[in-house]
N, C-alpha and C positions, 0 to 999 in steps of 0.2 A: 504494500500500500504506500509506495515513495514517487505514486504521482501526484501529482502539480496542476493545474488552473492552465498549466500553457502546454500539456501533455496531450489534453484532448482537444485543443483549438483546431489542428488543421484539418483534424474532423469534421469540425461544424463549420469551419471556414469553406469548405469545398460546396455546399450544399447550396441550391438557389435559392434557402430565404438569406444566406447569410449576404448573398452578389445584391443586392436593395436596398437602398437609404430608406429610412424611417418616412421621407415624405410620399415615397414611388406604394407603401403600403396603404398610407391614410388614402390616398386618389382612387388608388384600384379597390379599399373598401368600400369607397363612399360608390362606385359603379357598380360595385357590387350590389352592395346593398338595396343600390334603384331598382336593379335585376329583379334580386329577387321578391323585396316588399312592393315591385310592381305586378309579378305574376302571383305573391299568393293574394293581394289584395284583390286582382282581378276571379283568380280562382274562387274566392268568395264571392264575389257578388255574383259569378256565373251559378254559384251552387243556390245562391238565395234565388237566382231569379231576375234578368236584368229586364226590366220593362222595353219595350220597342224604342219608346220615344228617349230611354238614355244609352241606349246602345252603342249610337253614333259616338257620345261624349266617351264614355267607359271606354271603347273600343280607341279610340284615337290617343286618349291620355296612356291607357297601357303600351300602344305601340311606340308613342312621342318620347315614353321614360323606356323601355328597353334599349331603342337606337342610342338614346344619349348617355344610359348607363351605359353600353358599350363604347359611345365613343370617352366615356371619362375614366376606364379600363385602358385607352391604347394611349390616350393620353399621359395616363403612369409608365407607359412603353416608352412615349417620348421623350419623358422626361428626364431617363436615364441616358439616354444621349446627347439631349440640349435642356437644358435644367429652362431655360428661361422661353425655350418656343412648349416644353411643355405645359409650365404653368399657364403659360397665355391661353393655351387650348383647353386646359380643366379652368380655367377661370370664367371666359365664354359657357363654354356646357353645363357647366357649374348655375351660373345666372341662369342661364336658359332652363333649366329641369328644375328649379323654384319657382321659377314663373308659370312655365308651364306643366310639369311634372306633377300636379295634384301633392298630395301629403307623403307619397312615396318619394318622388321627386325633389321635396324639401330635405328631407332628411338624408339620400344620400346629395343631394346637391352642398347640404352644407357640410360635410365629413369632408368631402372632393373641396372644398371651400379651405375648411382649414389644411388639409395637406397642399394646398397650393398656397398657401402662407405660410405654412415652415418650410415648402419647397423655395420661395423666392426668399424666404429670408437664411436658406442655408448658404445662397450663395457669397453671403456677407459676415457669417460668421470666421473668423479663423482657425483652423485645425491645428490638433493638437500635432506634434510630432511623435510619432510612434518609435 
């Protein structure tokens, strides 16, 4: 029993949650999370029964938050390659699925919200020296 804290690191270092900044997780939760609190929310209301006349509205808000939970998913992709063209694009999707996105849409709009705030403010921090 004479290992060490840095005996099992390259273990966990090899792994793809360890290759992801803290911000690329909060973005792709907040997509996530539109994903899916927009299919089970719409799951329910298919199971209660959507009247004809809100079909149109249901139907359209669920499709308007899945595309943009996926686009606020690739945009945690982007932002591991250009930190500041990704936040720009979860910042847009971000607005856009609160406004649009009904109450699913708000809540991962705003997760996607603040991972685009400590996304754009990592670039100002300074790192430590390892």
């Amino acid at each position: 029993m004479t290992g060490s804290y840095e005996s099992g690191r390259p273990a966990i270092s090899g792994t793809i949650l360890a290759q992801k900044q803290p911000y690329e997780y909060l973005i792709i939760l907040g997509g996530g999370l539109a994903i899916i609190l927009a299919a089970l929310a719409f799951a329910i209301k298919w199971l209660e029964g959507i009247p004809l006349s809100e079909m149109n509205t249901a139907l359209r808000t669920f499709v308007l938050t899945l595309v943009l939970g996926g686009a606020l998913v690739v945009s945690g992709a982007i932002a591991r390659k250009n930190v500041m063209n990704g936040v720009i694009l979860a910042v847009v999707v971000c607005v856009v699925l609160i406004v649009y996105g009904g109450q699913e849409g708000t809540i991962g709009g705003l997760v996607g919200l603040i991972g685009s705030g400590v996304a754009a403010a990592s670039v100002y921090i300074p790192r430590g020296r390892h």
